[in-house]
Every structure is written in structure tokens, then in C-alpha cells.
N, C-alpha and C positions, 0 to 999 in steps of 0.2 A: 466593255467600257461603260461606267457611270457619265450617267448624266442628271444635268437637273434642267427644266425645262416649266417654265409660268408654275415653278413651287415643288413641280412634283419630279421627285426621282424615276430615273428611267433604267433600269437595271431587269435583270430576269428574272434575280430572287426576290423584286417587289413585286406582288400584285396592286394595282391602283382600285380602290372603293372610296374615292371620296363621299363624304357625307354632307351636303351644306347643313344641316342640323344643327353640327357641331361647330360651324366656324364663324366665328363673329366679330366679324372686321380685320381690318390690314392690322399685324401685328409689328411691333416698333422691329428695332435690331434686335437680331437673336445674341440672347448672351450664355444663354446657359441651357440645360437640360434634363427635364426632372424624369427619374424611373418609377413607375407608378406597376401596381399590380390591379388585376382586375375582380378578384373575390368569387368570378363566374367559373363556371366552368368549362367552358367552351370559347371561342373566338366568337361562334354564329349567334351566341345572347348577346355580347356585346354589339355585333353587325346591325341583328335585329333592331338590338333598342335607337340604334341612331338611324337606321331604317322609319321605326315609328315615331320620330319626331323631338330624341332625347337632344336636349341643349348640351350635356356635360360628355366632354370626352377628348381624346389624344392625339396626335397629328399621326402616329404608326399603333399598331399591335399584332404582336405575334402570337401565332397560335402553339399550342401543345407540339406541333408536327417540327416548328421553325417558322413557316411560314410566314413571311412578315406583309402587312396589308399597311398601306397608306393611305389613310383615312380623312385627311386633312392635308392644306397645300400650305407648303412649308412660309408662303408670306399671309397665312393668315389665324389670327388669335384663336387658341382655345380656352374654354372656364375646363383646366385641369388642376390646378393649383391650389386654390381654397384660400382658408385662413393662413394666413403668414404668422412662425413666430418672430419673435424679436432676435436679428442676427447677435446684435454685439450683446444682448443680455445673455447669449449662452453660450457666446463664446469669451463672456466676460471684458470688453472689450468697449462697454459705454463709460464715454465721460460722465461724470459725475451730472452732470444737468441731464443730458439725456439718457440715466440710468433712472432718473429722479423720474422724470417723462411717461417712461413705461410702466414705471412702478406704481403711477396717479393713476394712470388709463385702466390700469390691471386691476386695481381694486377700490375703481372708484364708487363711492356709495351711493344707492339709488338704484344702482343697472344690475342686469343679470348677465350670469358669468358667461353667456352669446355676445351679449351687448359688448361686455368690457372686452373679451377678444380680439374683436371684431375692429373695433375703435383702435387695439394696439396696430392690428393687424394694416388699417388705415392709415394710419401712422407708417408706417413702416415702406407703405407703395409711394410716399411723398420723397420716398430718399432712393439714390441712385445705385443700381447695383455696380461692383457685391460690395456694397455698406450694407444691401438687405440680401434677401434670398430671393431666388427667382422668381418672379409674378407671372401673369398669367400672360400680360405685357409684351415679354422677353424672353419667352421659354421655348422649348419645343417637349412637349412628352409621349413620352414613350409606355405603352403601354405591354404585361408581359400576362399570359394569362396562367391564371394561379388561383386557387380556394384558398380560403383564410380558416386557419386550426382556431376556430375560441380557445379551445382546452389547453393549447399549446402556447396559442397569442401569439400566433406567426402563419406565415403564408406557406404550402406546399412548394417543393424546393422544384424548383423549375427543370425543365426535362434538357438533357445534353445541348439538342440543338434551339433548343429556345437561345440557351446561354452564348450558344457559334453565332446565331440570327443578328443576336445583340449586340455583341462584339463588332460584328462585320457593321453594321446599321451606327451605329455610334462612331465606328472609326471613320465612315461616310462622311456623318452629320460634325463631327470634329473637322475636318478638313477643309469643309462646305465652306464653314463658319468660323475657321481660326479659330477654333476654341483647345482647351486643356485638359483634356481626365483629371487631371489631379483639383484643379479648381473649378471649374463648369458642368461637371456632371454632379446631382444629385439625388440621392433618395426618400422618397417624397413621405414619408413619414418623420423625417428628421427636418423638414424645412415647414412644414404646415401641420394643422391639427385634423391628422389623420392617425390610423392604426399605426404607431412606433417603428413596424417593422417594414412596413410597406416599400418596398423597393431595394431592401439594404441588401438581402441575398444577391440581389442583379448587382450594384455597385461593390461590392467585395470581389464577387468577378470578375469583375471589367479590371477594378486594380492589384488584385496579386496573381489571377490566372487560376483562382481553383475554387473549384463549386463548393459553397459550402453546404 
């Protein structure tokens, strides 16, 4: 039987590592769930670095084997998130004034292209989800571990049971939280300014059922 107990899931297939490094204050309501990949190769870099004092990082991560580690308690914030893009500008979906909004921010002169981001991105945590994409706020993420191809411009396809790990751990954190697959889960290159591909392999998964 699952449980959850002051944040942290109580099951066989998690191991608990929490890190305080990584968590930084009580996080609002969970609304959503972002898939993140880790670029390492190993779970124990990741472990390590929040071991040595790293600020950034994800409430779970599975390792190569399946293994899933919770690394973080489920009521508190982690900086997994980053730069926000503008939801309704890419899903076309701003009124007119506030397309006008994004479009000043995005290329206002004087600033560099950090700056104006940044500022959109700012923008965008003033508004309520899902008007925006999940923040750092509202999320829980998940972390999957995986090497990034440059040459390819995509991340190492994750191993059978990483994908079962996930599945099972997401159906969990769905439950938990009243949330949706279809609208609460997403991948984290598609919602902030990270590598494009970052998490999409995990979320095609999770919704049609086969590794791509």
C-alpha cells in the first residue's frame, strides 16, 4: 500500500534521499508536473551535487536501473522550472492586449535577450495556472536520468524500466493530487527555455504507451 506521510511517499519502490539543498520553502497547491531529464549519467552525480550544496533540482529521480529516489517532500518548492514561455503566445491564444504585452517585453530595446526573457517570463508567474505554464510555485518534477546527443539534439532514450518507474510514480502523483495526464503533466522543454526536447520522450510515454 502507498502512502504519503509529512511530503514523502512511503512505498517499497521509493527510496527516500531527501536533500534540504534543493528545497526552498512550502510550495502553494500542486497543480501540475513537469518531466525533466538530467543530461548526467548516472543518478549518483545528480545525488552527489545536491549532497554538495546544489540549490537546483527535482522532488523524485530515477535512475538507469528504475530506481526512483525522492529527493524532495512533496509540500516543498523546488527551482526546477526556469524561464517561463508565454503560454497563450504559443498556443496562440492571447487577446490582443496581452499578445501586444509579450511582444513589448520580448523585444524591448535597451535589454538583452536574458533580460527580455526573463521580464516575459515574469510576466507570466503574475497569472494563474493554466493561463501560464507551471512554475516553480506549483509543480512537482520529476527528474529521469538521460545524456543529451548535441549531434542529434535530443536526449538518450530512456531504458524500459525507467519508463515502468515513471508511469507507476506519475500515476501515484496524479491521484495524490487530482491531477490529469492529459492536462497536468508536462515536458519541460516545451514549457521553459531549456533544451526543446527535454522530457518529451517521458511524456509520449506516459500518453500513448510506447517508447519512442
Amino acid at each position: 500500500m502507498t502512502t504519503v506521510t509529512n511530503g514523502i511517499i512511503v512505498d517499497k519502490r521509493i527510496i527516500a534521499k531527501q536533500s534540504s539543498s534543493i528545497e526552498h520553502g512550502k510550495i502553494n497547491k500542486v497543480t501540475s508536473i513537469v518531466l525533466h531529464r538530467t543530461a548526467g549519467s548516472s543518478a549518483a552525480s545528480s545525488l552527489n551535487g545536491y549532497a554538495a550544496g546544489q540549490k537546483t533540482g527535482a522532488h523524485f529521480l530515477i535512475a538507469n536501473d528504475g530506481t526512483i529516489y525522492q529527493t524532495a517532500s512533496l509540500e516543498k518548492l523546488c527551482w526546477h522550472v526556469g524561464i517561463l514561455y508565454s503560454r497563450c503566445a504559443d498556443e496562440k491564444s492571447c487577446d490582443p492586449k496581452e499578445l501586444k504585452t509579450i511582444n513589448s517585453l520580448l523585444h524591448q530595446k535597451g535589454f538583452s535577450f536574458s533580460k527580455r526573457v526573463k521580464n516575459v517570463s515574469r510576466h507570466e508567474l503574475g497569472k494563474a495556472y493554466p493561463l501560464r505554464y507551471p512554475s516553480n510555485n506549483d509543480s512537482l518534477g520529476i527528474e529521469v536520468v538521460g545524456r543529451y546527443n548535441k549531434a542529434a539534439n535530443t536526449f538518450e532514450r530512456p531504458t524500459n524500466k525507467q519508463f515502468q518507474s515513471l508511469k507507476w510514480l506519475v500515476d501515484v502523483l496524479l491521484k495524490e493530487f487530482s491531477l490529469t495526464l492529459s492536462t497536468d503533466v508536462y515536458a519541460h522543454g516545451v514549457i521553459a527555455r531549456k533544451k526543446k526536447a527535454e522530457g518529451v520522450q517521458l511524456l509520449q510515454y506516459l500518453q500513448i504507451g510506447v517508447a519512442p
